[in-house]
N, C-alpha and C positions, 0 to 999 in steps of 0.2 A: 544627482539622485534620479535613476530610471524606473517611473511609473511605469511595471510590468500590465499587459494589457488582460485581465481575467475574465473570462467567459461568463454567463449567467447560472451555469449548474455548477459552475465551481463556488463562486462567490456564495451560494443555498451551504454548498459541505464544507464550508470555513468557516462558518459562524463567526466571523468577523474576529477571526485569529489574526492578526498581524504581527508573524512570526517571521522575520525576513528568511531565517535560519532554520530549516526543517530539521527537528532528530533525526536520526539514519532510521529509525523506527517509525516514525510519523511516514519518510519517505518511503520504505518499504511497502506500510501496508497500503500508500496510495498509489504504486505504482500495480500490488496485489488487485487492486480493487478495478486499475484502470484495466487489467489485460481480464478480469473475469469478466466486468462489463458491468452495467446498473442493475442492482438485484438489491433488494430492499430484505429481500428474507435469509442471506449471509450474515456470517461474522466473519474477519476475516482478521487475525491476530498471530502477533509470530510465538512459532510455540518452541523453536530451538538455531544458538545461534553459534557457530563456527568459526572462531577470527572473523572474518568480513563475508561471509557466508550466513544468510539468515532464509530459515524454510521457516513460510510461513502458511496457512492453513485457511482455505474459507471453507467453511461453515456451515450447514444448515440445522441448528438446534447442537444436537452430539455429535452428527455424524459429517464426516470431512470428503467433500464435493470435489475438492485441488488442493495439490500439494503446492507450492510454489518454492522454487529455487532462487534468491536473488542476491547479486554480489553486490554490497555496498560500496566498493571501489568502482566496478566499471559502470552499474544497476544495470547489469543484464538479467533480467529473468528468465527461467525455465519454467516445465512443468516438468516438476518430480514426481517418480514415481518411488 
């Protein structure tokens, strides 16, 4: 069993999840979160999902800052437009 090594900001947004096995959802929106950067005043949720295609959405209140493109096969992300 390999103790993956976790950083101190990440250990803070895991609230002590010990999920070995992320949903393709859970991944998504963390990879969403990784490529906008640390922003406190985002939401950042998928709002439509396509076979293994999921655009997902950050946020500020109503109004949508980035679109995000991301394939849960390869997780390559885009920014959609």
């Amino acid at each position: 069993e390999k103790q993956e090594h976790v950083g101190e900001e990440e250990k803070e947004s895991n609230t002590k999840q010990e999920t070995p096995t992320k949903s393709k959802d859970e991944k998504a929106i963390e990879l969403a979160k990784n490529k906008w950067g640390k922003d406190d005043s985002v939401t950042v949720s998928i709002e439509k999902k396509k076979d293994n295609i999921y655009y997902v959405a950050v946020k500020n209140e109503a109004t949508v800052l980035q679109w995000y493109e991301i394939d849960t096969e390869t997780w390559e992300i885009n920014e959609y437009y």
